[in-house]
PDB file as gemmi writes it, atoms N, CA and C in Angstrom:
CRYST1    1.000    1.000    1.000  90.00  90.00  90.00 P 1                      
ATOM      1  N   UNK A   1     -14.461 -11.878   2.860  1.00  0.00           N  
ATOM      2  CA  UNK A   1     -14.461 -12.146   1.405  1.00  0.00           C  
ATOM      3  C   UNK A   1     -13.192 -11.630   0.717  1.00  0.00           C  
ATOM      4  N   UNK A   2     -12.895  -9.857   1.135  1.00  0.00           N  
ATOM      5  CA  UNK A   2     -11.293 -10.313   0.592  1.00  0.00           C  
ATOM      6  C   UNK A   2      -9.982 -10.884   0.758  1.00  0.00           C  
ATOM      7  N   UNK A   3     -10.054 -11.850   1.972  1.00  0.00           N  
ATOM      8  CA  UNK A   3      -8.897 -12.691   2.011  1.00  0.00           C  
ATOM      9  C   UNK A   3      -9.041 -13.497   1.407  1.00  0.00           C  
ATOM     10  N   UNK A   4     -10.396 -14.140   1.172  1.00  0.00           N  
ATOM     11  CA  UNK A   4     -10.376 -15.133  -0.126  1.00  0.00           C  
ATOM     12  C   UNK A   4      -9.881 -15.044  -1.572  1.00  0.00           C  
ATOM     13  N   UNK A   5     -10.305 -14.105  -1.859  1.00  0.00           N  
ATOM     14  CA  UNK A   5     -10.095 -13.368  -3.227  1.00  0.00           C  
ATOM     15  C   UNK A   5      -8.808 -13.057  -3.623  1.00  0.00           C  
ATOM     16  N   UNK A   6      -7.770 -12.914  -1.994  1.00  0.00           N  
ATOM     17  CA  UNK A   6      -6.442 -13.392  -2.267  1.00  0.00           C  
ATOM     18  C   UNK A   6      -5.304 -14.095  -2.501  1.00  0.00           C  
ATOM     19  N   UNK A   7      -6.438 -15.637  -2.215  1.00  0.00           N  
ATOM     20  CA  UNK A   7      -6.195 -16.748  -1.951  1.00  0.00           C  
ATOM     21  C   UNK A   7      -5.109 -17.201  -3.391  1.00  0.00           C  
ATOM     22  N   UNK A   8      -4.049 -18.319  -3.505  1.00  0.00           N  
ATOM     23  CA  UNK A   8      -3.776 -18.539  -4.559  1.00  0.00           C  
ATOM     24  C   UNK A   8      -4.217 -18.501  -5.888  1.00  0.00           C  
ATOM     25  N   UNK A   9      -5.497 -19.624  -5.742  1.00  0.00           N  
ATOM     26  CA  UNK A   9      -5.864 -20.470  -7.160  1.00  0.00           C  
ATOM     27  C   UNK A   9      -6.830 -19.206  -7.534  1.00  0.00           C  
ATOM     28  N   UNK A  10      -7.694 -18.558  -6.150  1.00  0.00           N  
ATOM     29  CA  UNK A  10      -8.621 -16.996  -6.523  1.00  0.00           C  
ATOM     30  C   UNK A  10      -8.106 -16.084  -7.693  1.00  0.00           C  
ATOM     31  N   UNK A  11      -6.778 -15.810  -6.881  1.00  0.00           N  
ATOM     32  CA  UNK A  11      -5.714 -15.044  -7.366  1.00  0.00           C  
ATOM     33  C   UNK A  11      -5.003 -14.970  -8.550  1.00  0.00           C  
ATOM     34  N   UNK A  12      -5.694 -16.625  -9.351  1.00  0.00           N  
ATOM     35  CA  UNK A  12      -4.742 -16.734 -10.690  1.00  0.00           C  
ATOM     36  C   UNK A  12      -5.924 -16.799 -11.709  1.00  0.00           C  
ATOM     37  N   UNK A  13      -7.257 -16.729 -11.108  1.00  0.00           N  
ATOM     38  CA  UNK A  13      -8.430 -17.396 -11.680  1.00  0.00           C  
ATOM     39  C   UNK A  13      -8.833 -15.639 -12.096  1.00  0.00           C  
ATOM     40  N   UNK A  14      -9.101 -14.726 -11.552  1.00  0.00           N  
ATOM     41  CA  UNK A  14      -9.403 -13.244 -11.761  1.00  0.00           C  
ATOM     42  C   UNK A  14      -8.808 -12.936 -13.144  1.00  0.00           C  
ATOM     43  N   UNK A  15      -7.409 -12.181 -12.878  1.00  0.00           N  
ATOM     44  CA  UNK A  15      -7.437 -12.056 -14.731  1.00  0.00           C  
ATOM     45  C   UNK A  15      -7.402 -12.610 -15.701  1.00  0.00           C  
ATOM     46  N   UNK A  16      -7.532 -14.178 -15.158  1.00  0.00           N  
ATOM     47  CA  UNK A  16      -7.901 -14.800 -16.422  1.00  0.00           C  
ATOM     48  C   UNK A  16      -9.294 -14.407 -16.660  1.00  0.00           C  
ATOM     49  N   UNK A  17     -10.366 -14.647 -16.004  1.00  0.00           N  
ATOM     50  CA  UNK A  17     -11.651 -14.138 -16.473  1.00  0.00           C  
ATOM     51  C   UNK A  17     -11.610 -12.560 -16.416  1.00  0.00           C  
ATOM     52  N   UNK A  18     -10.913 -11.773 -16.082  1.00  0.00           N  
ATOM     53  CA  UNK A  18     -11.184 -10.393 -16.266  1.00  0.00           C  
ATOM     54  C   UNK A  18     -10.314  -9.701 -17.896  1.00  0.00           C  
ATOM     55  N   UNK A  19      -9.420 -10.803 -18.239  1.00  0.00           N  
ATOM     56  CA  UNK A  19      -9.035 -10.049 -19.677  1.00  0.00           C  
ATOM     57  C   UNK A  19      -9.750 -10.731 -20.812  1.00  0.00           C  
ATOM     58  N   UNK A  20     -10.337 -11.222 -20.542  1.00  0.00           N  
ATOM     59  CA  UNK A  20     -11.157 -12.150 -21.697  1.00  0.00           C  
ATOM     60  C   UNK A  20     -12.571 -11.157 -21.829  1.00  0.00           C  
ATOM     61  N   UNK A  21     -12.700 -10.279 -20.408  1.00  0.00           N  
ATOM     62  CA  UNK A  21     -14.058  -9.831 -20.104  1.00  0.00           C  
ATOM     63  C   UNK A  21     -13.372  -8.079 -20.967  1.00  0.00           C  
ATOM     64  N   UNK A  22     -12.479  -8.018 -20.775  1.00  0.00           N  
ATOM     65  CA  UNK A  22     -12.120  -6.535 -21.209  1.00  0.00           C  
ATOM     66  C   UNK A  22     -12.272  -6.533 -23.002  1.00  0.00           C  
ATOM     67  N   UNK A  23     -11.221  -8.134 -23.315  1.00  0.00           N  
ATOM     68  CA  UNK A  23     -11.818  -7.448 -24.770  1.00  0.00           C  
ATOM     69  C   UNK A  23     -12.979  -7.580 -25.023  1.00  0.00           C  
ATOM     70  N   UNK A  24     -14.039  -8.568 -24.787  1.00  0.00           N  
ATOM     71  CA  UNK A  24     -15.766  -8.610 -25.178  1.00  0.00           C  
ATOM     72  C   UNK A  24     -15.639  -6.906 -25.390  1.00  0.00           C  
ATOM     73  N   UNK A  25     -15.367  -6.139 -23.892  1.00  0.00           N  
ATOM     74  CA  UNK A  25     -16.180  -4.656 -23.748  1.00  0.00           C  
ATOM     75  C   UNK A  25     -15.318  -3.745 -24.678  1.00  0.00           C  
ATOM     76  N   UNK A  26     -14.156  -3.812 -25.296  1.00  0.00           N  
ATOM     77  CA  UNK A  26     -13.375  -3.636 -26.421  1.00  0.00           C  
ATOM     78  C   UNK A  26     -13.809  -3.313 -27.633  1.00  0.00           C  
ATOM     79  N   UNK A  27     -14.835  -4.905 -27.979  1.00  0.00           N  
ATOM     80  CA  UNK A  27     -15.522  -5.612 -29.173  1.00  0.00           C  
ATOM     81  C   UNK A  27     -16.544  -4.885 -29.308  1.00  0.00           C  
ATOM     82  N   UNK A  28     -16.927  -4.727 -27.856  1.00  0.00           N  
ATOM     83  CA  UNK A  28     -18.424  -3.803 -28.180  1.00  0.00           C  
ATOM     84  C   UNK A  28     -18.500  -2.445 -28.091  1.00  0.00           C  
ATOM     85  N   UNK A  29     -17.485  -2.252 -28.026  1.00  0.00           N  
ATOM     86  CA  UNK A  29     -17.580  -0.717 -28.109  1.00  0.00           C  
ATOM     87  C   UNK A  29     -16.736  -0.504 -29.904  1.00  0.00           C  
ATOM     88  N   UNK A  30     -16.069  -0.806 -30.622  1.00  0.00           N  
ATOM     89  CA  UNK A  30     -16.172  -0.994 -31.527  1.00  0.00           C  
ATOM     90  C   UNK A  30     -17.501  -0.441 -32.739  1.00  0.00           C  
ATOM     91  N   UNK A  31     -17.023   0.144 -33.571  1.00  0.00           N  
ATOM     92  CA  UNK A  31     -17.909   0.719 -34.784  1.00  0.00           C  
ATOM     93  C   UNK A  31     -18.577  -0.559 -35.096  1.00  0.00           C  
ATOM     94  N   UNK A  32     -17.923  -1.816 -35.731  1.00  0.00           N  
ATOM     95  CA  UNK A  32     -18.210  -3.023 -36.533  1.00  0.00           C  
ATOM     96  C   UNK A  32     -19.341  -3.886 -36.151  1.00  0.00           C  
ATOM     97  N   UNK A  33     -19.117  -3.109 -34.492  1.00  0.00           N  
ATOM     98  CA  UNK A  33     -20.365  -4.335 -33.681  1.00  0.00           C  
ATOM     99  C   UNK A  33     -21.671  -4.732 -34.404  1.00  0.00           C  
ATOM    100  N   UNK A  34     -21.983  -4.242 -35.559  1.00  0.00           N  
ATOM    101  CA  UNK A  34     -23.126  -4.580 -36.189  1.00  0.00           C  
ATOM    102  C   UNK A  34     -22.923  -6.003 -36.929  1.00  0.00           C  
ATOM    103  N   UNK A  35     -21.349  -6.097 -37.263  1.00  0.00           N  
ATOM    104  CA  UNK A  35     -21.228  -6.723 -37.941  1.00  0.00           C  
ATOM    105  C   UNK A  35     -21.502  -8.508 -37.529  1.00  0.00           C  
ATOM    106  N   UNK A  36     -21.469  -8.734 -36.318  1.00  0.00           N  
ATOM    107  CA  UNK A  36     -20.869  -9.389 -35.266  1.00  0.00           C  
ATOM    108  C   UNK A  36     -22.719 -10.244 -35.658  1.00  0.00           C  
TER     109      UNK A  36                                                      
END                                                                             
């Protein structure tokens, strides 16, 4: 499984879904989250 995960298209596909996932946990940690 991790040679896959090293694979090109794997490889370009991760931080795209992992910085989109950081700010959500950003957002929610946030005071405002009530606001939301």
């Amino acid at each position: 499984m991790p040679q896959m995960a090293m694979s090109g298209p794997a490889f370009s596909i991760s931080p795209t879904i992992f910085f989109p996932l950081l700010i959500i946990f950003s957002w929610d940690h946030e005071p405002n989250k009530g606001n939301i």
